[in-house]
C-alpha positions as CSV (number, residue, x, y, z in Angstrom):
1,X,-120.3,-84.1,-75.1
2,X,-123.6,-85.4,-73.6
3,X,-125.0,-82.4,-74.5
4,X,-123.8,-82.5,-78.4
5,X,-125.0,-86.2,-78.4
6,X,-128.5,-85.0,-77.1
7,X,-128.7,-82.5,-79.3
8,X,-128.2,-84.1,-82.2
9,X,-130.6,-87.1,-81.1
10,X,-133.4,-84.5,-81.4
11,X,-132.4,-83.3,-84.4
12,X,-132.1,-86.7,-86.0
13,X,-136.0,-87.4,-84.6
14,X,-137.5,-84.0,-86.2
15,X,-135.4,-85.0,-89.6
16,X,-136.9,-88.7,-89.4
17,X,-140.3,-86.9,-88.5
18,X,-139.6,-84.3,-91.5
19,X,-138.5,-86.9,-93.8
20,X,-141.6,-89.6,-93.5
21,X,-144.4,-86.5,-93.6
22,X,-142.3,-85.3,-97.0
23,X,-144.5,-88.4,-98.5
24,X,-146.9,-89.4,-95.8
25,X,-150.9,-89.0,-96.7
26,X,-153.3,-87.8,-94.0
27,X,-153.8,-90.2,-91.3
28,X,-150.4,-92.0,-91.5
29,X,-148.7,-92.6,-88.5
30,X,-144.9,-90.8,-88.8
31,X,-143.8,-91.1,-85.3
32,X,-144.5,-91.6,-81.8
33,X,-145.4,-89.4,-78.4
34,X,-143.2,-89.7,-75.6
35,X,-143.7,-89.1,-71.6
36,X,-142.4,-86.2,-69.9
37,X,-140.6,-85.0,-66.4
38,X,-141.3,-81.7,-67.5
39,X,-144.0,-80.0,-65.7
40,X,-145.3,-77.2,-67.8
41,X,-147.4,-74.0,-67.2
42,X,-149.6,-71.1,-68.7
43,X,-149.8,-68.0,-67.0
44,X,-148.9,-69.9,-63.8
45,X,-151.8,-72.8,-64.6
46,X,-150.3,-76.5,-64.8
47,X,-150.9,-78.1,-68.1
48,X,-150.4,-81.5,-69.4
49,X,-147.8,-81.5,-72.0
50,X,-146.0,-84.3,-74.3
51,X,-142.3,-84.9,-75.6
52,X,-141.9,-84.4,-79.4
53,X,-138.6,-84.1,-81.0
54,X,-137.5,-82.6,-77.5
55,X,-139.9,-80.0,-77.6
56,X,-142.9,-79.7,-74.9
57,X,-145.9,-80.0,-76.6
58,X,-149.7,-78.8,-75.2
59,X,-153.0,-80.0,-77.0
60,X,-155.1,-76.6,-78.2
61,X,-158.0,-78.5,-77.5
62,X,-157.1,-80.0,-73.8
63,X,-156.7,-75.7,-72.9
64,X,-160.4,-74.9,-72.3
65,X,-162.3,-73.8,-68.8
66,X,-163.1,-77.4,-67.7
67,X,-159.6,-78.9,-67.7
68,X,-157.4,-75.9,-66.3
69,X,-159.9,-74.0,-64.4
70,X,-159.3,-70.6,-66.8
71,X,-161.4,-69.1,-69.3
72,X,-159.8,-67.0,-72.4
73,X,-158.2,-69.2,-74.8
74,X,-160.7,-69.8,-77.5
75,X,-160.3,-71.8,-80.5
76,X,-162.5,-72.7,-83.3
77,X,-162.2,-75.4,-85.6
78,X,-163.5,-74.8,-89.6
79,X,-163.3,-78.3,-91.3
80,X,-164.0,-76.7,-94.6
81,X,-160.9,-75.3,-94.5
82,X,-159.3,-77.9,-92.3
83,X,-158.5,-75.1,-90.3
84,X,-157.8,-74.9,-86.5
85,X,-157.8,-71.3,-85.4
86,X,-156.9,-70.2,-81.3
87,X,-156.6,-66.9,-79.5
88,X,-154.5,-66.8,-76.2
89,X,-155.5,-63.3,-75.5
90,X,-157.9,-63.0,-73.1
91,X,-157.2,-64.8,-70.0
92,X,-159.0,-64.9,-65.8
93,X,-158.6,-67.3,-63.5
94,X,-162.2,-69.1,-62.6
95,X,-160.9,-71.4,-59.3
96,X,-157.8,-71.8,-59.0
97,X,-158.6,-74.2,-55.9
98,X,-160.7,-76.9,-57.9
99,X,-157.1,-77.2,-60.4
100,X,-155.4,-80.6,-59.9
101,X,-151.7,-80.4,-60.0
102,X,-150.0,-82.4,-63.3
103,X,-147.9,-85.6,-62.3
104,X,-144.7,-85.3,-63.5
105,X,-144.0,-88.6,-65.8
106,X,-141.5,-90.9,-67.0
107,X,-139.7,-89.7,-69.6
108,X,-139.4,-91.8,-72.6
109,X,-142.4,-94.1,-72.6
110,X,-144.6,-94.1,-75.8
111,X,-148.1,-92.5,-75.2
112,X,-149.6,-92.6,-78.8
113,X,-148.7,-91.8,-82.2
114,X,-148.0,-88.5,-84.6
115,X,-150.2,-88.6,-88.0
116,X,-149.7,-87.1,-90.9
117,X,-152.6,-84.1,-91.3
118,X,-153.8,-81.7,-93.6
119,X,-155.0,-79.3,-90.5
120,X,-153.6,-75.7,-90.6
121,X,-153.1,-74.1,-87.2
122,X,-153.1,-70.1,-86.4
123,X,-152.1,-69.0,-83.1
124,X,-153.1,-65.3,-82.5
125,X,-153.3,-64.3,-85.9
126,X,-150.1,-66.2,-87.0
127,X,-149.5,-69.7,-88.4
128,X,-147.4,-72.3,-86.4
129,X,-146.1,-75.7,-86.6
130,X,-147.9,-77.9,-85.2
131,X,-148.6,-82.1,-84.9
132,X,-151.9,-84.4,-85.3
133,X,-152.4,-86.1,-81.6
134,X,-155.1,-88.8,-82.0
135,X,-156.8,-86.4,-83.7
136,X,-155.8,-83.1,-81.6
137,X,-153.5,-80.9,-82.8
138,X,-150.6,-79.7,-80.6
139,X,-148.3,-77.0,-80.4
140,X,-144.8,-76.8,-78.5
141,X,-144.3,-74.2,-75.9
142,X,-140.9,-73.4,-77.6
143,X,-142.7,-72.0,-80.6
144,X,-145.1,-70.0,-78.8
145,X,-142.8,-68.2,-77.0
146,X,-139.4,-67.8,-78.7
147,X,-138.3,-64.3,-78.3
148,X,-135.5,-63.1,-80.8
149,X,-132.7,-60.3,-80.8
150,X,-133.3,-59.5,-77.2
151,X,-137.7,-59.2,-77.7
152,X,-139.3,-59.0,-74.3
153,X,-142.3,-61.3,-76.6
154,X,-142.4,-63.4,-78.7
155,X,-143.9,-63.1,-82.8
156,X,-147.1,-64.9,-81.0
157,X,-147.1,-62.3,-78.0
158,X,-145.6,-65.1,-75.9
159,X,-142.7,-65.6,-73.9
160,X,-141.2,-69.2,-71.8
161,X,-139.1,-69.7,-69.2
162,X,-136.8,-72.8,-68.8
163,X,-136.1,-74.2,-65.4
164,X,-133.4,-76.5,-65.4
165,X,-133.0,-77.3,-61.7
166,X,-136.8,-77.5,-61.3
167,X,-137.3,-79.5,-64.9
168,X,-140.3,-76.7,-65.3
169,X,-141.2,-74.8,-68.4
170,X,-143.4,-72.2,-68.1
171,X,-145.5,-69.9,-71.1
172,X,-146.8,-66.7,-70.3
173,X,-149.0,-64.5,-72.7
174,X,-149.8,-60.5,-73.0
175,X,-153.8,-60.7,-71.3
176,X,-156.0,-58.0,-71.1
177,X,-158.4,-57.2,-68.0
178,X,-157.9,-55.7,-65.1
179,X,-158.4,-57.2,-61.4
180,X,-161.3,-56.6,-59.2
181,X,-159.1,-55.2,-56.6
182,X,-157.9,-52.3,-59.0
183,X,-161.6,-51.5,-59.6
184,X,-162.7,-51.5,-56.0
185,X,-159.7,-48.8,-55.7
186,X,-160.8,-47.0,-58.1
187,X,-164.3,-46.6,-57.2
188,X,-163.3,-46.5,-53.5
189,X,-161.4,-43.3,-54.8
190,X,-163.7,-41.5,-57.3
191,X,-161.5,-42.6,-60.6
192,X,-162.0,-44.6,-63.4
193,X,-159.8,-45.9,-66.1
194,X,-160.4,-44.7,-70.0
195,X,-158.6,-46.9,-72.6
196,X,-158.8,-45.6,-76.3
197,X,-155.9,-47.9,-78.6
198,X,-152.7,-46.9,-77.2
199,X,-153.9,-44.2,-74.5
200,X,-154.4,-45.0,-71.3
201,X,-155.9,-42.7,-68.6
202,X,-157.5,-42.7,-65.0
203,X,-160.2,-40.4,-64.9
204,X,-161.5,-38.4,-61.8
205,X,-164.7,-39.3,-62.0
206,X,-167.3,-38.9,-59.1
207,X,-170.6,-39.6,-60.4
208,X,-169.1,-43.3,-62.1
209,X,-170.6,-42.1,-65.7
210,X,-168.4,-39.1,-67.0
211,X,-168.0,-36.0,-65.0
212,X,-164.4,-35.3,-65.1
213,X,-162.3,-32.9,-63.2
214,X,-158.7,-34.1,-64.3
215,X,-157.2,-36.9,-66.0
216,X,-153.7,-38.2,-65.3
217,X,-152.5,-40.3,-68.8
218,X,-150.5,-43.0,-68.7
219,X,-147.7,-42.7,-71.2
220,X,-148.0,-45.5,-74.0
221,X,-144.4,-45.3,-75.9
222,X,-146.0,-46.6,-79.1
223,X,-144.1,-48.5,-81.6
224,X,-144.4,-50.1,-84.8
225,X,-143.8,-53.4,-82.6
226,X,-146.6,-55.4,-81.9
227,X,-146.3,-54.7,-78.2
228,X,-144.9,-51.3,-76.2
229,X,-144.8,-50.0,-72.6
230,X,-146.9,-48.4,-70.4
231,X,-145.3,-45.8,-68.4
232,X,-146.8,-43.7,-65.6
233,X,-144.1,-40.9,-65.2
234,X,-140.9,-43.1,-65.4
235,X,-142.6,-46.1,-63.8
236,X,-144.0,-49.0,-66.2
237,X,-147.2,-50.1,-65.4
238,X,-147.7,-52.4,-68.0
239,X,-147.6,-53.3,-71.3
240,X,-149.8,-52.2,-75.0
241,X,-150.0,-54.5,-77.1
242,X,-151.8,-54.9,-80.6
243,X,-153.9,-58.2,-81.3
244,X,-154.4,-59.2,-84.6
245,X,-156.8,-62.3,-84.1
246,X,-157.8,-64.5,-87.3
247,X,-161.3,-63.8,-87.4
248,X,-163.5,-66.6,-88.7
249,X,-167.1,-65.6,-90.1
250,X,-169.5,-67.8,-91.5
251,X,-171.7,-66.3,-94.1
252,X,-175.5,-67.4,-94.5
253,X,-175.3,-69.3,-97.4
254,X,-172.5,-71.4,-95.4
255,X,-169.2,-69.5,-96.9
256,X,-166.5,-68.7,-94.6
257,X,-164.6,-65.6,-94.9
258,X,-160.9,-65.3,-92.9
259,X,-161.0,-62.0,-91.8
260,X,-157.0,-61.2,-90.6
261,X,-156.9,-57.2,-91.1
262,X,-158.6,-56.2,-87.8
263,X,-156.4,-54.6,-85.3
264,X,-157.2,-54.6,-81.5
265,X,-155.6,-52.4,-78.8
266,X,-155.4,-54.4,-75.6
267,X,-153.6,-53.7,-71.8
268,X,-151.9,-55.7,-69.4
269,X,-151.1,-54.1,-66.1
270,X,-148.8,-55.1,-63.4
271,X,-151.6,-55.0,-60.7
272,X,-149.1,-54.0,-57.9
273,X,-147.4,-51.1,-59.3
274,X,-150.6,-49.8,-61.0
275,X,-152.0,-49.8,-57.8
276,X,-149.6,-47.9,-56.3
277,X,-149.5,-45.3,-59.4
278,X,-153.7,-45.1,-58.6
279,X,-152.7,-44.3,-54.8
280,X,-150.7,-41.3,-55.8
281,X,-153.3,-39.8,-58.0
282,X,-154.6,-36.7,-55.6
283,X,-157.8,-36.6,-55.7
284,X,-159.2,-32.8,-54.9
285,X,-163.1,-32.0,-53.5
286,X,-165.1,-31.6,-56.7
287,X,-165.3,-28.1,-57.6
288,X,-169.3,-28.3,-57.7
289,X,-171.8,-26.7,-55.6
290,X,-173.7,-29.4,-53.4
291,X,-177.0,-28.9,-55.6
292,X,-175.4,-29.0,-58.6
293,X,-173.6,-32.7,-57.6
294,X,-177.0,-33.9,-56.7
295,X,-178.6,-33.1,-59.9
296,X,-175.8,-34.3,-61.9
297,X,-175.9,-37.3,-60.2
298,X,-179.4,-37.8,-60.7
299,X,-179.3,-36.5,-63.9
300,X,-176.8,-40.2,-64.8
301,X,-175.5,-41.9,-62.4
302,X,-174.4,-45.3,-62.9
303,X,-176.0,-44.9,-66.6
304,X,-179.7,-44.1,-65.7
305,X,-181.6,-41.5,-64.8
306,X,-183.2,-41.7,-61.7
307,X,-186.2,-39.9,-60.0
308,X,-185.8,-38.5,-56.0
309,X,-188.8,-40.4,-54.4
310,X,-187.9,-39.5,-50.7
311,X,-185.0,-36.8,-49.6
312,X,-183.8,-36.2,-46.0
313,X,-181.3,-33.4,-45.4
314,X,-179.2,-32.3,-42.6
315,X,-176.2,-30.4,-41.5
316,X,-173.8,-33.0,-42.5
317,X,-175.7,-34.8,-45.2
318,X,-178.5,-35.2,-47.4
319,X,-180.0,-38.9,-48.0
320,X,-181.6,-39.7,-50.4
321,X,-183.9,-42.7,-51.7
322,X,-183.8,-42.8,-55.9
323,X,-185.8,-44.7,-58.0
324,X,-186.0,-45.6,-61.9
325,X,-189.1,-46.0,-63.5
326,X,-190.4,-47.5,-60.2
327,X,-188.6,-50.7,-60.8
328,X,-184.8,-50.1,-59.1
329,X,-184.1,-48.3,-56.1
330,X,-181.1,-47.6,-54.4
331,X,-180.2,-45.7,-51.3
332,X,-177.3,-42.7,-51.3
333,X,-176.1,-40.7,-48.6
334,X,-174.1,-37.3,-49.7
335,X,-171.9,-35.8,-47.5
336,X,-171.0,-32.0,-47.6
337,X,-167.4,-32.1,-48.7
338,X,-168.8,-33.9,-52.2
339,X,-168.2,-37.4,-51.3
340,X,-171.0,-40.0,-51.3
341,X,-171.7,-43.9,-50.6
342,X,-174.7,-45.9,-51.2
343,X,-176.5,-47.2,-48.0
344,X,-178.7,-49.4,-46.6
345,X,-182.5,-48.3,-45.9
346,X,-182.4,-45.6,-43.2
């Protein structure tokens, strides 16, 4: 019965809410902001979030590198348009130790007031609801990430999850990047990864600019949805997922064009399992004669084209001190079974 009585509380707020904007102009106050007990997260970051209607709110602007300590969700503001435009795909942690833990609050207590605006709001390519702060415009979590009919994501590439016990809500996104550990493996391991819209490969690759032996492809089961699997044999290692970002460009003689037809491929891995999936590639000897290594290497290596300017061989290697254009030089020992490592001066 509590729960009814609750319920219909918050419905009889967003009506009231509703009901005053119906007739409100820009700039009128139509309701209040309330204190939270909620603690609320993104990708695993605390945010600071407000009670609306029952709903946990989080102020675009507030989400930027100073305030959470993570860089990737970009928004842009056109006030010709009275347009407020974000993207919540890209996403890396800068220092996680410098963020400050959110205080959970009182719930109830009036922070500050709703207004009425005329401000539009795209998340990711789609438009949302959203409520004038003071002048900030916020979002609820609930609307970012609603998934329907058994979705794993939501219509914004979002998903939450509700933690009554805790009195935690938490957002998480589809992200694209991989983690330095992955590419230390790969290098460590003469492979690279090769990502072309919905395929997705690790290379052999032992001169780190495009002699390949073999390729192992990771199985992208492609769908008219805006995200889909990543598969390496029957194990997922991730998720595809297409990005359709509201593109704002600004022409010279001040115009602004919308552009929201581009389409973007991006990836996001689980690390652990796609590590594991990078163990079990076999890596054989490359197939090359020693000579022939050394010149392809020299020949690109790293992207440039080096010159030998001092060579040392002997029965188990050959070192050899490269330069490019007398400006970078590096130091690279090759050993006989095709493997090599950069060194320090001999």
């Amino acid at each position: 019965m509590k729960k009814l009585i609750f319920t219909a509380i918050i419905m009889f707020s967003v009506l009231i809410i509703g009901t005053n904007a119906q007739s409100a102009q820009p700039g009128d106050v139509i309701g209040n902001v309330y204190s939270t007990d909620i603690l609320a997260f993104i990708n695993g970051v605390p945010v600071q979030s407000y009670n609306i209607g029952g709903r946990t709110m989080v102020i675009i602007e507030d989400l930027t590198e100073e305030t959470t300590g993570f860089w990737g969700i970009n928004y842009n503001y056109i006030d010709d348009l009275r347009l407020l435009v974000a993207d919540f795909h890209a996403f890396l942690i800068n220092d996680m130790r410098r963020i400050e833990p959110i205080e959970r609050g009182e719930p109830g207590n009036v922070l500050g007031n709703i207004y009425e605006t005329d401000i539009v709001v795209y998340v990711n390519g789609l438009r949302i609801p959203a409520f004038s702060l003071n002048g900030r415009m916020a979002v609820a979590i609930e609307d970012l990430g609603a998934t329907e009919h058994g979705a794993e994501w939501s219509r914004y590439l979002m998903r939450y999850i509700w933690n009554e016990d805790e009195r935690t809500i938490s957002l998480e996104y589809l992200h694209l990047g991989l983690q330095n550990e992955v590419f230390r493996l790969l290098e460590e391991r003469f492979l690279s990864v090769w990502i072309e819209n919905d395929v997705v490969s690790i290379l052999i690759n032992y001169f780190s600019y495009g002699v390949f032996v073999n390729a192992t492809r990771f199985y992208a089961d492609f769908s008219e949805k805006d995200y889909f699997p990543l598969w390496y044999g029957n194990i997922r290692i991730g998720t595809g997922f297409i990005s359709r970002p509201l593109i704002v460009i600004r022409n010279d003689d001040g115009g602004v064009i919308l552009d929201g037809d581009s389409v973007f491929f991006r990836h996001q891995f689980d690390i652990d399992t796609l590590v594991n999936a990078i163990k079990s590639i076999e890596v054989p000897p490359p197939t090359f004669e020693f000579e022939e290594m050394l010149h392809h290497f020299i020949a690109g290596a790293f992207g440039k084209r080096w010159e030998i300017y001092e060579r040392i061989d002997t029965d188990e290697y050959t070192n050899l001190h490269i330069t490019m254009d007398a400006l970078e030089e590096i130091y690279v020992r090759f050993y006989r079974d095709g493997t090599w490592k950069q060194i320090e001066e001999w």
